[in-house]
C-alpha positions in Angstrom: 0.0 0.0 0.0 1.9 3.6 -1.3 1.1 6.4 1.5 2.4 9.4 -1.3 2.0 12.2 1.3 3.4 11.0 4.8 5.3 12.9 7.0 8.8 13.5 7.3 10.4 15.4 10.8 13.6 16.1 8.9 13.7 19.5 10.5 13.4 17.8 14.3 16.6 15.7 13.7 18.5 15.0 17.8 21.3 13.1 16.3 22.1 9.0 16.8 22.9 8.8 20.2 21.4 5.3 22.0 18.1 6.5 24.0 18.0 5.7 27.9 14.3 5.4 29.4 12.9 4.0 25.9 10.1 1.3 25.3 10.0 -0.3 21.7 11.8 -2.4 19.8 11.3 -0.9 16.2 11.3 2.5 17.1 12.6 3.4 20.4 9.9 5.7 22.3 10.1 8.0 25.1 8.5 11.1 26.7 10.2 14.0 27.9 9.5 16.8 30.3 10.6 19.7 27.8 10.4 22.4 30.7 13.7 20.5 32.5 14.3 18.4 29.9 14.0 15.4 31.8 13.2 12.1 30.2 10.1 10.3 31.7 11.2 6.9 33.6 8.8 4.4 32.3 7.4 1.7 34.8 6.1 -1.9 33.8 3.1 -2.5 35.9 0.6 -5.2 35.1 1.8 -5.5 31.8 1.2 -2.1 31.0 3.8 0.8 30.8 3.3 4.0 32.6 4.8 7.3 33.3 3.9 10.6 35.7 3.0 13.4 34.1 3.2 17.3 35.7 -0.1 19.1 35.3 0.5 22.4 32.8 4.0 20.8 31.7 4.8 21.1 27.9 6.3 17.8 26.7 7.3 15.7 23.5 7.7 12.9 22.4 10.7 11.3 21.2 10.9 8.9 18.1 14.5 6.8 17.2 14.4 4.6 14.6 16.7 1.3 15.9 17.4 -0.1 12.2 15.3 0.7 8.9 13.4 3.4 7.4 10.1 3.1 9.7 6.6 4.8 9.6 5.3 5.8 12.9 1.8 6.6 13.3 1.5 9.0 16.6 -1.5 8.6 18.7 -2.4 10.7 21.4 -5.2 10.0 23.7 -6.7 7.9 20.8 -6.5 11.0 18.1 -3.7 11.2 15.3 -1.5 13.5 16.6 -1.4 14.9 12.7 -4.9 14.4 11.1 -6.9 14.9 14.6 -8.9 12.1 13.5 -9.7 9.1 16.1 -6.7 7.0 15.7 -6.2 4.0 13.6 -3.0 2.2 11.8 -3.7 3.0 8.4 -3.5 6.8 9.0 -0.7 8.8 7.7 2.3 9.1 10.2 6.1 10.5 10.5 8.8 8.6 8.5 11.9 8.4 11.1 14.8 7.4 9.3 17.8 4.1 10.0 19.0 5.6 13.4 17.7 8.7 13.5 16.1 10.9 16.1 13.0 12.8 16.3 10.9 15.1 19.0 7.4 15.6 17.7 5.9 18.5 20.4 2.6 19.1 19.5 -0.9 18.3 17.5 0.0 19.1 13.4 -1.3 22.4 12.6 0.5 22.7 9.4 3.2 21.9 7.7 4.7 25.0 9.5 3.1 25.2 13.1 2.3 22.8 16.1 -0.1 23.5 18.8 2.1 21.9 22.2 1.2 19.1 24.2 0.9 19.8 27.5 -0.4 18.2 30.5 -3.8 19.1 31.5 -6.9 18.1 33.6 -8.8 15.3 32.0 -12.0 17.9 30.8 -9.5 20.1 29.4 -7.6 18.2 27.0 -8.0 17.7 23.1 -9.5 14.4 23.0 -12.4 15.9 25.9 -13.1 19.4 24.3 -13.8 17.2 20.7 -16.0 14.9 22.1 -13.8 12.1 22.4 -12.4 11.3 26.1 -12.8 7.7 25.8 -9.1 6.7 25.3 -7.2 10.2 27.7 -4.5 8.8 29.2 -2.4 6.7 26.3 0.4 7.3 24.1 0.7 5.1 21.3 2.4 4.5 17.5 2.0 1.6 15.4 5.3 1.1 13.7 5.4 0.0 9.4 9.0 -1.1 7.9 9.1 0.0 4.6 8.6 -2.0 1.7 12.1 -3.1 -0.3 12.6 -1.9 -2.8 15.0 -3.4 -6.1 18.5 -2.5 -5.3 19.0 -0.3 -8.3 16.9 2.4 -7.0 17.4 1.9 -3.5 18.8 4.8 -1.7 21.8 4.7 1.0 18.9 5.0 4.0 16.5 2.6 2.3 19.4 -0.5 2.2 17.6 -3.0 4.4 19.8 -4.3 6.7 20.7 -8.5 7.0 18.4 -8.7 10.3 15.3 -7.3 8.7 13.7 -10.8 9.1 13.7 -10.3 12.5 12.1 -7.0 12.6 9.4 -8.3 11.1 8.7 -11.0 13.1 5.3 -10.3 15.3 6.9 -8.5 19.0 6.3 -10.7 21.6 4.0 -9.5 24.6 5.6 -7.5 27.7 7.0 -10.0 30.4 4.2 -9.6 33.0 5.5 -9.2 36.8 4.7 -11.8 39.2 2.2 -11.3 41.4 2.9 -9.5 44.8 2.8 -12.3 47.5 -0.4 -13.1 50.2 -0.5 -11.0 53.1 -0.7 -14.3 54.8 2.4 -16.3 55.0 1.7 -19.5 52.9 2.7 -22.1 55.9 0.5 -20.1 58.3 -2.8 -22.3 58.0 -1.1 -25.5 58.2 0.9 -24.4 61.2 -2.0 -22.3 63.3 -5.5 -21.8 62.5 -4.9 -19.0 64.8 -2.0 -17.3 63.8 -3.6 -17.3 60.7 -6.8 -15.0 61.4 -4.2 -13.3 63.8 -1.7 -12.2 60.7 -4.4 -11.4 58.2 -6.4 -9.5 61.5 -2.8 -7.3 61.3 -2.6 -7.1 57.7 -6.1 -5.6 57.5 -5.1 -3.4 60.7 -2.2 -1.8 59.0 -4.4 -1.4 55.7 -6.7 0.7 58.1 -3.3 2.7 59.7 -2.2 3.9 56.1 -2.8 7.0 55.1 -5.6 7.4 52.2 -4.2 8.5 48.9 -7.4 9.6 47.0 -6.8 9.8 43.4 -6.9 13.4 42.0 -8.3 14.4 38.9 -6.9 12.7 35.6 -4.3 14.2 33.3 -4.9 14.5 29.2 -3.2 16.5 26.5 -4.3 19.6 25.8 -4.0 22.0 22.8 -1.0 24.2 23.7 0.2 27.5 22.4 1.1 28.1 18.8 4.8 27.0 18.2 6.6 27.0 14.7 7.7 23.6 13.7 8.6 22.6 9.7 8.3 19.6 7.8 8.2 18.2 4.7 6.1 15.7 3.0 7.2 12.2 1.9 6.6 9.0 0.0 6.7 5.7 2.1 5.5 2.0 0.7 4.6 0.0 4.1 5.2 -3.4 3.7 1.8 -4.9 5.1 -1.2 -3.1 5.8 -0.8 -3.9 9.8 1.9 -2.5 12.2 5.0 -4.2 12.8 5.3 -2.9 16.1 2.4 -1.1 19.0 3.7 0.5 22.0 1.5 2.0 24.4 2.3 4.2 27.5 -0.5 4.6 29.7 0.3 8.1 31.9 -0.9 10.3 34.7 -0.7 12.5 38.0 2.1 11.1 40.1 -0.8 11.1 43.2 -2.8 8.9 40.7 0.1 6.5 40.4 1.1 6.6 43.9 -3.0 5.7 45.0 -3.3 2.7 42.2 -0.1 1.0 43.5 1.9 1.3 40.4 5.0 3.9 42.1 5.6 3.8 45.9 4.6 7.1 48.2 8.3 7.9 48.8 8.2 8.7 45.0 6.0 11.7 45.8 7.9 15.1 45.3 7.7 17.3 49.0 5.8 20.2 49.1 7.7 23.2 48.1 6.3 25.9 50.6 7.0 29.4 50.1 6.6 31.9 52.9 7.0 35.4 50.7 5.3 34.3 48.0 4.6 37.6 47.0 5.1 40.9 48.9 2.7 43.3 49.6 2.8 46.0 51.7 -0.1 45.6 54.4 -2.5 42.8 55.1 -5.5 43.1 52.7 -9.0 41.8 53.7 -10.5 38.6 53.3 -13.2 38.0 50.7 -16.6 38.4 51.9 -18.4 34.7 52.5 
């Protein structure tokens, strides 16, 4: 199937450097924090990936290619992150060339201009406001290798390389963590009937003694400010009509995380109090009530 008008981030080029914090095998994919620049540590939990987003933080995501010429269809919150359609894998993507590196910052306004992706409350993000808020939460691409092509037109970046059988060979599912043990020890009934009610009595006790972590509002991805971003359109010849590759990273609030079990509490930031926040000059009324 020929896709003649794909899209190709060869203005976003980072260079070939080996990506730490990346999930994919195809196409290497990771989410960074472009305020501080830091790179998002994905966590494997139940099979799923996840990472912590900061409310109002602007942040892109990173594509490397880890061999061929690839095609990377960009979903965000279940819409194409170029088209806005509702997602699906026969939608046009960006081309990320053998070993190269791409940031991809925002919802396609043009060929010229993004609008940023940002963190946001749930009801505020892109996928809410257009009446879609099914699928908030999720980052996704579906991954295509390119068609070969006969070597006397090939180009130098469309060579395919001797392990290209293995790329296309269907990924194998995410190892799945084994389950976290029993609160009661597994020799306890056989030993004491009684020390049995006794230990789960204190498992349930210290259940009760933990402080609540009430999950906040979700986070989406909102429609961001206006940001100039160029690129250039491309042909690309998928070699099957399905994807080679899906990765999906599930993310959210780091309270949210922290209350579902997925990151520890210790993992939540401390408050940073302020006491001049600002400085006025006297002490100003209340507002009425």
């Amino acid at each position: 199937m020929r896709h003649p008008a794909l899209i190709l981030a060869a203005a976003l080029a980072l260079g070939t450097t080996p990506t730490a914090h990346a999930v994919g095998r195809l196409v290497d994919l990771q989410i960074v924090d472009r305020a501080t620049g830091e790179t998002l540590t994905p966590i494997l939990h139940d099979g799923e990936w996840w990472i912590a987003g900061r409310p109002g933080a602007r942040y892109g995501v990173t594509l490397r290619s880890n061999g061929r010429r690839n095609l990377v269809v960009l979903s965000i919150d279940g819409v194409n992150a170029i088209s806005g359609d509702t997602a699906g894998w026969d939608q046009t993507g960006y081309v990320v060339d053998s070993h190269e590196r791409y940031e991809v910052d925002g919802w396609r306004k043009s060929n010229r201009q993004i609008a940023a992706f940002e963190f946001t409350a749930l009801p505020d993000s892109y996928a809410a406001r257009t009446g879609r808020p099914g699928n908030v939460g999720v980052i996704g691409i579906a991954t295509f290798v390119e068609r070969r092509r006969a070597a006397p037109i090939a180009r130098r970046d469309e060579v395919v390389p001797t392990d290209s059988r293995r790329a296309a060979e269907p990924v194998p599912p995410p190892s799945i963590p084994a389950p976290a043990p029993s609160a009661i020890p597994s020799g306890a009934m056989a030993e004491s009937p009684r020390a049995a009610v006794d230990a789960a009595a204190k498992a349930q006790a210290d259940d009760v003694a933990k402080p609540a972590l009430v999950q906040r509002e979700r986070l989406g991805t909102g429609h961001g400010a206006i940001e100039n971003s160029t690129l250039v359109d491309v042909a690309f010849e998928r070699a099957q009509s399905t994807p080679n590759e899906v990765v999906t990273i599930h993310y959210d609030r780091i309270e949210n995380l922290i209350a579902m079990g997925i990151v520890p509490a210790s993992s939540l930031p401390p408050i940073a109090a302020n006491p001049f926040p600002k400085n006025g000059r006297f002490v100003a009324d209340p507002p009425p009530r």
